[in-house]
Structures are given as C-alpha cells and as structure tokens.
C-alpha positions as CSV (number, residue, x, y, z in Angstrom):
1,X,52.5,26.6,-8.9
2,X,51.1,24.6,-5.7
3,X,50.1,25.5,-2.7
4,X,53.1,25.3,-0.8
5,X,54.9,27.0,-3.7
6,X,52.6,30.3,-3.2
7,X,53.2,29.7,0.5
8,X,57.2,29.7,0.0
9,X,56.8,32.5,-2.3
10,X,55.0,35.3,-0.1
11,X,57.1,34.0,2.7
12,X,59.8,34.9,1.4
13,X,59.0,38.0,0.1
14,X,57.9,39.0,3.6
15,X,61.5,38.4,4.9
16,X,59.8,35.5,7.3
17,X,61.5,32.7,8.5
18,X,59.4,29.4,8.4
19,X,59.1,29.7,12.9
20,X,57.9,33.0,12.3
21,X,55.0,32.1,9.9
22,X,54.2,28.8,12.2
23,X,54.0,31.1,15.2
24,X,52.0,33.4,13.2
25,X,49.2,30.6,12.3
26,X,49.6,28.6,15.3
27,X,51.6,26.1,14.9
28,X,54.0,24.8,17.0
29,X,57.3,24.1,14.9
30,X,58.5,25.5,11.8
31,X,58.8,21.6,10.6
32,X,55.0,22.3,9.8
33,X,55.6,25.0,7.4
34,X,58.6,23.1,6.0
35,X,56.4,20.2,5.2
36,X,53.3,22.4,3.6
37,X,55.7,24.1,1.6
38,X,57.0,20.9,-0.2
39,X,53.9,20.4,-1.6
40,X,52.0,18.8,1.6
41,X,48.5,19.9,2.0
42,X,47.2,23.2,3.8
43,X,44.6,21.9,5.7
44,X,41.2,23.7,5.0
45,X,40.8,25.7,8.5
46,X,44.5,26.8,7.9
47,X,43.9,28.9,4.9
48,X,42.6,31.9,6.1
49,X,44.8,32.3,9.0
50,X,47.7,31.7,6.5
51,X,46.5,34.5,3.8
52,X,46.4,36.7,6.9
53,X,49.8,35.7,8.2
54,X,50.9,36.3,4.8
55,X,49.4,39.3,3.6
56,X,47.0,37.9,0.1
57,X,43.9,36.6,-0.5
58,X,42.9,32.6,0.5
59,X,41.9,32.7,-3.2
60,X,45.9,33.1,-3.8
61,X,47.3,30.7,-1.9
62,X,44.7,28.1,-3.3
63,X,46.1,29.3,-6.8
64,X,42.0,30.8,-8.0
65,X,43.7,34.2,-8.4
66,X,47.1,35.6,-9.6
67,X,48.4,38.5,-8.0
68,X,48.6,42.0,-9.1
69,X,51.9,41.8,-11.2
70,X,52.7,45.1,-10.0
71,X,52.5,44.5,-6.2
72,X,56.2,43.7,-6.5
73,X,56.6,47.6,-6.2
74,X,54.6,48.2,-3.6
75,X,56.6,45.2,-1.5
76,X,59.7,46.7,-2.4
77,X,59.1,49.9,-0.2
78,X,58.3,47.2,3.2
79,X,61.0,47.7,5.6
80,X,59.4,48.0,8.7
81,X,56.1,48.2,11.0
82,X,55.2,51.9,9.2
83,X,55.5,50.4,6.0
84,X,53.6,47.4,6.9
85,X,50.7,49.9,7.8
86,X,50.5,51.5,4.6
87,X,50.9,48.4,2.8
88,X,47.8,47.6,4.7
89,X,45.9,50.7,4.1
90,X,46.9,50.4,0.4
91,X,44.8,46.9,0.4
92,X,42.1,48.9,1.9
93,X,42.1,51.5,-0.5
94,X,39.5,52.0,-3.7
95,X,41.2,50.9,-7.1
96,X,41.6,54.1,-8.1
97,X,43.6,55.3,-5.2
98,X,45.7,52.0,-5.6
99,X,46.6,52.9,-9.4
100,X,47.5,56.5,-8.6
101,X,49.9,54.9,-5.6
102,X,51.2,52.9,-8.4
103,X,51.7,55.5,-10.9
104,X,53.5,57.5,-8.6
105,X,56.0,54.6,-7.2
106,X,56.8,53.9,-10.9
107,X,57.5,57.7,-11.4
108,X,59.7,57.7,-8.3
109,X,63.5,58.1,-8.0
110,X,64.5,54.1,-7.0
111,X,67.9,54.4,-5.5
112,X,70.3,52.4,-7.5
C-alpha cells in the first residue's frame, strides 16, 4: 500500500472530505490531497501534521507500521466530538487499559 493509499484510507474512515483534511494540514485546495493520494509524494515536513490530521502514527502513513487490526472497533463507535475525545484518550492509555477497552467493545451488544 503507498502513501497516498494509507492517506485515502484513514481519510476515509474519518468521514473527511479531501478540503477538510487540506484545511486541516494547511493546504489551500483539496486538489493537494487529491494529488498525494494518487500516489504523489507527501513531502517530508507534511508528515507529521498529516498523522495528526488523521489520527495514526507518521510511522503509518510512511507504511513502517501496520495498524492495530482491531482499531476498526474502536472507529466504529466515532460519531462525534465526545467520541473523538475518547478515541484520543484511548491512544493515550497504557496497553493494558487499551485491551480491556477492547475486550469489552467485542463483548458489547452491536446494534444490527
């Protein structure tokens, strides 16, 4: 997976559009985004801001690191600014906290 793949993919997971993510890292136009997502190159001083902007690690985007194949379940519960803060907190949060969070979410009723 590129770059710009990663970059499309957490994107859209976060329900952004491509203007909001160029606001977000402060860029003008969302033909920026458009253009790093077909496989352009994310230029170095970029990489950060974008791992911020999209909630993962720099070592993600650049493809060092896959993500937690369980994070899905976490994003699933992101609706709005409340669940944005724990999703945040839950970054924070020792690895044994994280597990018991994700223990309990797989345990949990899921509406159909």
């Amino acid at each position: 997976m590129t770059v710009g793949e990663r970059i499309k993919q957490k994107r859209i997971e976060l329900n952004m559009s491509q203007d909001e993510l160029a606001k977000k890292v402060g860029y003008k136009s969302r033909s920026s985004i458009q253009k790093i997502e077909c496989a352009r190159r994310l230029p170095l001083p970029k990489v950060e801001k974008m791992a911020a902007a999209l909630d993962c690690t720099p070592s993600f985007l650049m493809g060092w690191e896959e993500p937690n194949p369980e994070e899905h379940l976490i994003n699933a519960y992101v609706k709005n600014a409340q669940d944005q803060e724990f999703l945040a907190l839950y970054h924070q949060a020792d690895p044994v906290f994280q597990q018991a969070v994700l223990n309990f979410l797989k345990n949990a009723p899921h509406d159909p």
